[in-house]
C-alpha positions in Angstrom: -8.7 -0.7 -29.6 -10.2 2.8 -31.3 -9.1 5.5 -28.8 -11.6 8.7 -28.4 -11.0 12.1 -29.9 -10.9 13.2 -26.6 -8.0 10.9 -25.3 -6.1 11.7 -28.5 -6.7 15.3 -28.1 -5.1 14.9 -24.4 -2.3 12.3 -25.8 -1.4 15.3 -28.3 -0.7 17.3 -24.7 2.4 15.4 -23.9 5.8 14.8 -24.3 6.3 11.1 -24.4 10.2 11.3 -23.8 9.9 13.2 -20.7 8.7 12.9 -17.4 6.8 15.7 -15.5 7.0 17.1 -11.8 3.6 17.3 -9.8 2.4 20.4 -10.8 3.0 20.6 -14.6 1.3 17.1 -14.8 -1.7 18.6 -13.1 -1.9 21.3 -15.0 -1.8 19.5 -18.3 -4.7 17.2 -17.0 -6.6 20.1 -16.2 -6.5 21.5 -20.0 -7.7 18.5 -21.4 -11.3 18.5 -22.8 -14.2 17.5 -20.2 -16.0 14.3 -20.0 -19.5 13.5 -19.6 -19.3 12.7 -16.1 -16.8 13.6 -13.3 -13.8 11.5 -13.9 -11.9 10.6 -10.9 -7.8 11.6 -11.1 -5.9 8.2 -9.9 -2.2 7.8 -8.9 0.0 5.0 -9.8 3.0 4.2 -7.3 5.4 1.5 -9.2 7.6 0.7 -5.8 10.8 -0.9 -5.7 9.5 -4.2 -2.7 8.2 -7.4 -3.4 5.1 -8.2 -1.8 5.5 -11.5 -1.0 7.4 -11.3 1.4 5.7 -9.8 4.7 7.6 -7.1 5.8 8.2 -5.5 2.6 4.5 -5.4 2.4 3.3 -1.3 2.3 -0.3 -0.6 3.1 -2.2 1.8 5.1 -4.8 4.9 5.0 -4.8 8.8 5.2 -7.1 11.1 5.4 -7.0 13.5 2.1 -6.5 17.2 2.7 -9.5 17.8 0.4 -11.5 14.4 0.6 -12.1 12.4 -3.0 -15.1 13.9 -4.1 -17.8 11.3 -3.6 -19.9 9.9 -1.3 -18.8 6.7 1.2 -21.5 4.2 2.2 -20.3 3.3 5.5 -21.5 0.0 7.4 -19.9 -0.8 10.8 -20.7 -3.6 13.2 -21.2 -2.4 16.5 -23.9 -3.2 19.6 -25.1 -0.6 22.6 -23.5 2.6 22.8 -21.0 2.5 20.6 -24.2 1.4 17.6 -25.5 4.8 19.2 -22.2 6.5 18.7 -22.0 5.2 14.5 -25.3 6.3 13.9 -24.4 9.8 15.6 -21.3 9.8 13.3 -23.4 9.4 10.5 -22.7 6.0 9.3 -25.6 4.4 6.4 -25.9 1.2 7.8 -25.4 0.1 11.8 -26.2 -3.7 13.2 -24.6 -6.9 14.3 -26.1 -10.1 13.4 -28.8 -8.6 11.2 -26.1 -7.1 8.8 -24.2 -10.3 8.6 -27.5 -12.7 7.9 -28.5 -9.6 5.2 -25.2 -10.1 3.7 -24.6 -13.5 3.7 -28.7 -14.9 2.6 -28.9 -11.6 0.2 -25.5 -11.1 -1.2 -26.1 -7.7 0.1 -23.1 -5.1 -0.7 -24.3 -2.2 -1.0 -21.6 -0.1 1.2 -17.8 1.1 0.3 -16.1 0.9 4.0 -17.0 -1.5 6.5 -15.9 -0.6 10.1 -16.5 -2.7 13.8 -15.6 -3.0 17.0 -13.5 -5.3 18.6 -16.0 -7.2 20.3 -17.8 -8.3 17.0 -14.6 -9.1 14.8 -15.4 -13.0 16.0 -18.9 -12.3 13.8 -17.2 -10.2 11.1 -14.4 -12.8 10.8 -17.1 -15.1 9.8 -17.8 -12.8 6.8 -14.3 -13.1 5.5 -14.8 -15.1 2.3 -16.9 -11.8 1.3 -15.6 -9.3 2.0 -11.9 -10.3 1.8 -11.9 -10.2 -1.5 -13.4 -7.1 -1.8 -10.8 -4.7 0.2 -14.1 -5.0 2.7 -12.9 -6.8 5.6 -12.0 -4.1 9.0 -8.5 -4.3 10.1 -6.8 -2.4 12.8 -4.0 -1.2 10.9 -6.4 0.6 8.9 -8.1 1.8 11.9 -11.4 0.7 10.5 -10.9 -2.1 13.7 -11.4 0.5 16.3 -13.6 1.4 19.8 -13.9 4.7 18.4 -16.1 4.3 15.6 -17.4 7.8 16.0 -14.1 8.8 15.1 -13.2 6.1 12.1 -17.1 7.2 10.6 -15.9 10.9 10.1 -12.6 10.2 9.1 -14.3 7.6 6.1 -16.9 10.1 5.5 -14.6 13.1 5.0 -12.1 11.5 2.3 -10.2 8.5 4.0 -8.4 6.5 1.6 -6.4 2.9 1.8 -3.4 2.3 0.0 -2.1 -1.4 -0.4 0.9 -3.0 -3.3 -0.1 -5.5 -5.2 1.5 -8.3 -6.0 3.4 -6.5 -8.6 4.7 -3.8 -6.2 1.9 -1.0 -7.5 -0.2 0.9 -5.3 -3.7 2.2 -7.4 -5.9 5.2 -5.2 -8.2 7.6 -6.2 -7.1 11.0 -4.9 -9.8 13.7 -6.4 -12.4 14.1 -8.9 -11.2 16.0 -12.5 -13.6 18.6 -11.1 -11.1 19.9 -8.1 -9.3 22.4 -8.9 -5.4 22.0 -9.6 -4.1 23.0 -6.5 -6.8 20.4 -4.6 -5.7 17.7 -6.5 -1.7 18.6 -6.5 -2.6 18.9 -2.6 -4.3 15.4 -2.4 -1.9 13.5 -4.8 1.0 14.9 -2.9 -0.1 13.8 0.7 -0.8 10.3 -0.7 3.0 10.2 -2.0 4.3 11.4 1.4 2.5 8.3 3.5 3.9 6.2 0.9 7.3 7.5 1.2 6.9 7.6 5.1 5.3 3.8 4.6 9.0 2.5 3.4 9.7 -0.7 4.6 13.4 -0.7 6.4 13.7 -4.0 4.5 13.4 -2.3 0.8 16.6 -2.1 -0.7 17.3 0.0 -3.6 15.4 2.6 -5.4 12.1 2.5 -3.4 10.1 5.0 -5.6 10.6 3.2 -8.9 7.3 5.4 -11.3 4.7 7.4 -10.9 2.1 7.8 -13.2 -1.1 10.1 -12.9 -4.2 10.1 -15.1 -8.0 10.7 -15.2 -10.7 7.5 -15.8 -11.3 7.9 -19.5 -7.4 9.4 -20.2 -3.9 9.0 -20.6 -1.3 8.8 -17.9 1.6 11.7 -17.7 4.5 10.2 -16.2 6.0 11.7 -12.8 9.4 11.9 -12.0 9.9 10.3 -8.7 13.0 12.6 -7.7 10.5 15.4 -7.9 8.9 14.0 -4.7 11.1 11.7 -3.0 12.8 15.1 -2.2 9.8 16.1 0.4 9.7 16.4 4.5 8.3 13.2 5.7 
């Protein structure tokens, strides 16, 4: 596959046979040439657990000290005063039964989070074959199954991200937008590495924090060295 003058112009930035700590690696992806549009900066978390077994699972959310840069379509599933409360909050899209018919007769899915209340998980379970595949469905370790949807709405809203390992033991987030300055996105990728850390299964044996890699959309990833930031207070 032809590679860009742009991401060989990056490439030419690194040194292949070395691994970088968190701030020279963001300061090399901040001197390479712009793109067209806003890239967003991703994090790669190789970790040492496999996923198939249940309680070496890692998953969970944060809020990011400096948010990721884009706008969240937020629907949650909510009757009375707690609807009252979403809309308050700001949420795009409030409703019960009328959001569920909209999706399921008009393959609607035009929202990133969905959040409800307990009360209406018995409709929203219904919805599972959509939006289960989609990292959609609410769940209450995520806190986006909650009676305080005010709460979960400004949390999503102001750069609330979920982390989960696949079935390959790698966790993929967005953390900030090539836009942010370097300390913004240091400060971002750096509290995402700490849940992680703080996330470690007491089942995980050996080297937990296996790689790290961080790159933009459109460029090339700059290795991290793990004992860099497995070093931190968590």
């Amino acid at each position: 596959m032809a590679r860009s003058k742009r991401y060989e112009a990056s490439l030419a930035t690194l040194d292949r046979e070395r691994s970088y700590n968190l701030d020279e690696a963001v300061g090399i992806m901040k001197s390479w040439p712009p793109c067209k549009f806003d890239q967003s900066v991703d994090l790669s978390l190789n970790l040492g657990v496999d996923p198939k077994h249940a309680d070496q699972m890692v998953r969970g959310a944060l809020v990011l000290p400096h948010g990721i840069g884009r706008a969240v379509r937020i629907l949650v599933f909510a009757k009375g005063e707690k609807e009252r409360e979403a809309r308050e909050a700001g949420a795009d899209f409030v409703g019960a039964e009328d959001l569920a018919k909209k999706i399921t007769d008009e393959s609607w899915l035009d929202f990133d989070r969905v959040i409800a209340t307990p009360d209406m998980m018995g409709l929203v379970g219904r919805l599972g074959r959509v939006l289960g595949p989609r990292g959609l469905m609410p769940n209450p370790k995520l806190g986006t199954v909650t009676p305080d949807v005010a709460r979960a709405v400004a949390e999503n809203k102001s750069g609330k991200v979920e982390y989960k390992v696949d079935k390959s033991g790698i966790i993929h987030a967005s953390v900030a937008k090539a836009s942010f300055d370097a300390q913004k996105i240091r400060e971002n990728a750096q509290a995402l590495i700490e849940a992680v850390l703080r996330a470690k299964p007491a089942s995980a044996k050996g080297v937990y924090m296996k790689k790290i890699s961080l790159s933009t959309t459109m460029g090339p990833g700059l290795r991290i060295d793990p004992s860099s930031v497995e070093s931190v207070s968590v």
